[in-house]
N, C-alpha and C positions, 0 to 999 in steps of 0.2 A: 128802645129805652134801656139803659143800664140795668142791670138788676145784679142788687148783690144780698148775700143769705141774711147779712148784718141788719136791713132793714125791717123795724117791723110794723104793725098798724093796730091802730084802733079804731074806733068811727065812734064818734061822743052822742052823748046825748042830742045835743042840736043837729047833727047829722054831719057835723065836719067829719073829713077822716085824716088821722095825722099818723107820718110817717114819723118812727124814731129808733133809734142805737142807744144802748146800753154797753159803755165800759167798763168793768170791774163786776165782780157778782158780790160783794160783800161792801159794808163801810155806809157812810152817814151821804145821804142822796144829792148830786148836785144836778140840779136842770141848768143846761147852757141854752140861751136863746139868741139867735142870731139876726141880724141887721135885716136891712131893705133888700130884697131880689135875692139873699143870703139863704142855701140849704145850710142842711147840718152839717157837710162836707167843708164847711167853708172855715169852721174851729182850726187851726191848726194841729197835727198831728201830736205835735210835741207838747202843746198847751194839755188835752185831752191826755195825755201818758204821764205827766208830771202829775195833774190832780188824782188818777185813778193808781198811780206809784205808792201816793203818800196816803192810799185807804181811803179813797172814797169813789163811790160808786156814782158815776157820771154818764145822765142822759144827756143825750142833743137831740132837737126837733125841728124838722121841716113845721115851719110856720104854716096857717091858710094860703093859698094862694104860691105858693114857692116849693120846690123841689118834687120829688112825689106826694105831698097833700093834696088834700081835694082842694080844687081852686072854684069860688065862686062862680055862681050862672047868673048872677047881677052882669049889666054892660060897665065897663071899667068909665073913668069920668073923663072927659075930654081934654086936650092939653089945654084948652082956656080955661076950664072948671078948676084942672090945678094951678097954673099961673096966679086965678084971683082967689083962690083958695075958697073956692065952691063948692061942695061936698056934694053929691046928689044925694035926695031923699032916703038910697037903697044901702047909703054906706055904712059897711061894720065901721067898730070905732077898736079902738085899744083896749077897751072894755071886754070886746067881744073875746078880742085872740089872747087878753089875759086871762079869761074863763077858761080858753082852751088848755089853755099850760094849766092852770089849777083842776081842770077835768082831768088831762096826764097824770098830775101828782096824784090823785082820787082813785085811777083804774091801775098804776102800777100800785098802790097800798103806802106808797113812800112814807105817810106822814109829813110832817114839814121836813122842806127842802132846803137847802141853797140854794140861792136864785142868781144868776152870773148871766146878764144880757149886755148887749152890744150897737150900739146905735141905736135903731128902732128893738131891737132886742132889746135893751137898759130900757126904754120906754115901757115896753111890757111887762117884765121887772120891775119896775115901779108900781104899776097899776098892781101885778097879784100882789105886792109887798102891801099896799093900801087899802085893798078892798077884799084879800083872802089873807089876811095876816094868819091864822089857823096853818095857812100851808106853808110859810117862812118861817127857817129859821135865822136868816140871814141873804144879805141883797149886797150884791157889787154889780154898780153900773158904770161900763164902758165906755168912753165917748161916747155921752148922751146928753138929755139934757128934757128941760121942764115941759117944753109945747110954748115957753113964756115966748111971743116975735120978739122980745125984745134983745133977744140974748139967742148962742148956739147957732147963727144964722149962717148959710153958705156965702162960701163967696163967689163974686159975680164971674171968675175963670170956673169956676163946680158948676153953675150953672148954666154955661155952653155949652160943655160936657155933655152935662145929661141932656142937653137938648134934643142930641144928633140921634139920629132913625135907628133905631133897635133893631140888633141883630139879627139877620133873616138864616145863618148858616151858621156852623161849629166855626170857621175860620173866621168869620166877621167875629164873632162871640171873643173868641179869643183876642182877637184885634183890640175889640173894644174893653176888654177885661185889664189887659194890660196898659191899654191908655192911660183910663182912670185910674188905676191902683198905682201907677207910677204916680199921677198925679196928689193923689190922696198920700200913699206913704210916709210924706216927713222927710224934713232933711238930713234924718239922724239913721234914717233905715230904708235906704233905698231896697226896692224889691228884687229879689227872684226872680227871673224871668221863664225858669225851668217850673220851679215852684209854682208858681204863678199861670204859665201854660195847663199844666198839670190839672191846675184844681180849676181853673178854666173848663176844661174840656168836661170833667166829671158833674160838672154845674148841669151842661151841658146837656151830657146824655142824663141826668137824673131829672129832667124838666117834665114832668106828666102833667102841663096844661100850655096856654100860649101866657109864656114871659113877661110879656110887655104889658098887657092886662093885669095879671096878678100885682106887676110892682105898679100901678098905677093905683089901684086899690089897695096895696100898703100905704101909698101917699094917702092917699083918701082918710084913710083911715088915722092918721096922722091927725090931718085937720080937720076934722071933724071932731076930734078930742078935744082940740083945743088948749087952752094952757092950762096945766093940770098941777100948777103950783100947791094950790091950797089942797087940793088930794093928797096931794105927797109930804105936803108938811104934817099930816097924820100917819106916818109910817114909824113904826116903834122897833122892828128890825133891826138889828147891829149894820151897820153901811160904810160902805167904801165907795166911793167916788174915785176911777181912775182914767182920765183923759191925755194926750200931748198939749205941747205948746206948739204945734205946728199943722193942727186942722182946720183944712179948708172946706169941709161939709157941714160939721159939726161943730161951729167955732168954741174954742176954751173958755169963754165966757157963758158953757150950756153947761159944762162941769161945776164949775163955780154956782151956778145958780143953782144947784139940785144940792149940793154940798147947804148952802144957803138955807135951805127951803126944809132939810131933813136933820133934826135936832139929834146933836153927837155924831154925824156922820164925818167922815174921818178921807181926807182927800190928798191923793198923791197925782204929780204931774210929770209926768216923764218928757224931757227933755227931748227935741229933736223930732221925736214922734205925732205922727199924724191919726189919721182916720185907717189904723191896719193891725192886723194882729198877724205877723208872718213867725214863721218859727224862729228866726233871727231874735224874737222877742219875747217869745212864750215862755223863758227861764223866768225872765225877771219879769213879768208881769203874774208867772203861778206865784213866784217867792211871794211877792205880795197878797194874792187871792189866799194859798195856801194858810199866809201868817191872819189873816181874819176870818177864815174860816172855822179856823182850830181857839183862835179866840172867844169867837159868837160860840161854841160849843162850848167853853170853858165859863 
């Protein structure tokens, strides 16, 4: 397994233990939380160096279950359990892993944070935004959306996709990395294929449990929350809503619906783009974080 000095741990009270990075040593605290099967690695380089440029001090966290975290000893749920969206009895929910982020905020001293998640990240973001308001001071959620079926749904080419056998090797990983993210990307930002290999392979070697289990109990953990509209319609947090018009995991109707759901939240949709945050983008999506960040401060 990879090891680099940058990473560092805690183990919570519950007995999770999470890995995470600190950029910048001074400035007003921003937690970034990242998507499904997503370590911290997966932020883009230039996203992370734009926020920590403009003063502020930015963590990223290996979620439960993904990158060096401790990954559950529950059994993952079956592929029919997720198909019919069956939870088993043992599953964490978004409750849990947004305890965990609000445990982070509590053992670094931060005080209330920014909160800036990303698919299932913006999910968790949500939840501490609702149920640990004390720890935000502000929430921008990424191509995300409510838990509502009725809205943010994939589509039926996304879910072939992920149908197919998870990767048993670094090259299949990478095969399969670039598939999807080609697929996901947007017609407005095709990927990196260097890029793209790159943070593939560091996915990769930074994996300390079995992959395929952990994102299966991220899904779990999905459904099991359930639609989490009316939770979130109690978020008092200054918010940004930022999605494309060209995602096929996270349809632009889950954007619109959390925009909906959370009173004065404030929504931009970026053209062209999809389900990706590649450096190609990270100017113009800090410019925006950046300008409501310093806002919610103001």
């Amino acid at each position: 397994m990879h090891e680099n000095t940058a990473d560092r741990f805690v183990t919570l009270p519950g007995g999770t233990r999470l890995c995470y990075r600190i950029d910048g040593e001074y400035g007003p605290p921003v937690l970034l939380i990242a998507g499904l099967a997503e370590d911290l690695t997966t932020w883009s380089p230039r996203f992370v160096s734009a926020l920590a440029a403009t003063g502020f001090r930015v963590i990223r966290l290996d979620n439960r279950d993904c990158g060096r975290s401790s990954y559950a000893s529950t059994p993952p749920p079956s592929t029919l359990r997720q198909l019919l969206a069956r939870p088993r009895r043992d599953a964490y929910t978004l409750a849990d892993m947004a305890t965990d982020a609000a445990q982070l905020i509590e053992h670094l001293g931060l005080g209330p944070a920014h909160l800036i998640g990303r698919s299932l990240g913006g999910m968790i973001a949500q939840t501490v935004a609702a149920r640990h308001p004390a720890h935000t001071m502000s929430l921008t959620s990424l191509y995300s959306t409510t838990g509502d079926p009725k809205v943010g749904q994939p589509a039926p080419s996304t879910l072939a996709l992920l149908a197919a056998p998870p990767p048993r090797n670094r090259v299949q990983a990478v095969r399969a990395h670039l598939r999807l993210t080609a697929h996901l990307a947007g017609t407005g930002f095709p990927i990196d294929e260097v890029e793209e290999t790159d943070h593939a392979v560091q996915t990769w070697n930074r994996t300390a449990g079995d992959a395929a289990a952990g994102t299966a109990r991220q899904v779990q953990a999905i459904q099991a929350s359930g639609d989490r509209t009316a939770e979130i319609a109690g978020i008092t947090a200054p918010t940004l809503v930022i999605n494309g018009d060209r995602d096929l995991i996270v349809a632009p109707s889950g954007g619109e619906a959390t925009v909906a759901a959370i009173a004065g939240a404030r929504h931009v949709v970026i053209p062209g783009m999809g389900h990706h945050l590649p450096d190609a983008l990270a100017l113009l999506i800090a410019d925006h974080v950046v300008g409501h960040l310093e806002g919610a401060h103001a």
